[in-house]
N, C-alpha and C positions, 0 to 999 in steps of 0.2 A: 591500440586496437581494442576494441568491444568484445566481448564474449556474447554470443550470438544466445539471444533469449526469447526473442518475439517468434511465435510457434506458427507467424503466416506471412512472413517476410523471411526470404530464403538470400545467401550475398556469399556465394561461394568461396572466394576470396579470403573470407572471415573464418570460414567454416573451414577451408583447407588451411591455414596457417594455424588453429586452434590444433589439430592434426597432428602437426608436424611439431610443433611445440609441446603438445601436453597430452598425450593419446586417452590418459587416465579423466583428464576433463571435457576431452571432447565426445568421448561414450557417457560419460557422464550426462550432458548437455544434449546431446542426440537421445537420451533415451528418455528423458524429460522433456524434450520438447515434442517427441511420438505419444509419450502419457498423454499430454495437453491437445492435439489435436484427436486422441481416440474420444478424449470426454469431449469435447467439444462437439464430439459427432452426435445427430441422432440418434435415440437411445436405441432404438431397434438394430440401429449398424453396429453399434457397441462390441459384443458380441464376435461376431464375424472378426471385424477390423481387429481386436487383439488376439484371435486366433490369425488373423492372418498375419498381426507382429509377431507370432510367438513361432507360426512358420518360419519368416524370413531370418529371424535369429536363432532355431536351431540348422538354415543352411547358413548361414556366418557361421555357426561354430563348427559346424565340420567340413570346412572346405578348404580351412586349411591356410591359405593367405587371400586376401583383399579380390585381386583380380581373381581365382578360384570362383569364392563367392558373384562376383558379379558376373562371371560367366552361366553358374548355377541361375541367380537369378534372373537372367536373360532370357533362357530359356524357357523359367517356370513364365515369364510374361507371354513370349511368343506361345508356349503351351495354351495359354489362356485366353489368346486372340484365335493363333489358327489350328488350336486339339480339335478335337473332338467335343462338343457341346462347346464352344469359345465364341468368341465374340461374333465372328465373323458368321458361323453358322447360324446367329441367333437373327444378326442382321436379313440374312436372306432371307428368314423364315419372314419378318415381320415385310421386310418388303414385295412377299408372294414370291420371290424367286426357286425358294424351296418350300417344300411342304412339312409343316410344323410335326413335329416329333414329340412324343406323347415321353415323359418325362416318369420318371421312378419316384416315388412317394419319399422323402426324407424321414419317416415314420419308422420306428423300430423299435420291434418286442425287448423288452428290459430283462434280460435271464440273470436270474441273483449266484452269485458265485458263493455263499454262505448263509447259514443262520435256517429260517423257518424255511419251510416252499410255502412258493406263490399261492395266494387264498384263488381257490378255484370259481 
């Protein structure tokens, strides 16, 4: 059997017997193959996409076992389809069903926690 390397060809099969065989190789190999598709992404998603790997691996680490986590992260999905600003809502807006919502600026004042104050 292959050890699973190609970062756009997925063979479950491959990946779950890696698993069960060698857990130390197969986190190994899953986390090099998530490196290789964040860079492979557009530069501007860059960014995002390894805060969002860096999300899903601190709920793997505190969830305690396998199914834990994927309960956790099932949820943050549906969170993200049907929350609050989630997919679904964004859909209605685009398709006139609801009326578009004025969104909060991602903008934030920088307050220094030591050294000089901020030049006025």
């Amino acid at each position: 059997m292959t050890e699973p390397t190609d970062a756009f060809e997925f063979d479950f099969d491959t990946w779950a017997a890696l698993a069960a065989r060698d857990a130390a190789a197969f986190e190994h190999a899953r986390r090099a193959v998530l490196t290789s598709l964040i860079a492979a992404a557009p530069a501007e998603n860059r960014p995002r996409l390894m805060g969002l790997q860096w999300r899903v691996d601190r709920i793997r680490d505190r969830a305690g076992t396998p199914l834990g986590a994927c309960v956790r992260l099932s949820g943050l999905l549906w969170n993200q389809v049907l929350g609050p600003d989630g997919l679904i809502e964004r859909l209605q807006e685009l398709s006139g069903d609801r009326p578009a919502v004025e969104r909060a600026s991602r903008a934030a004042a920088i307050v220094p926690l030591r050294g000089n104050p901020p030049d006025a």
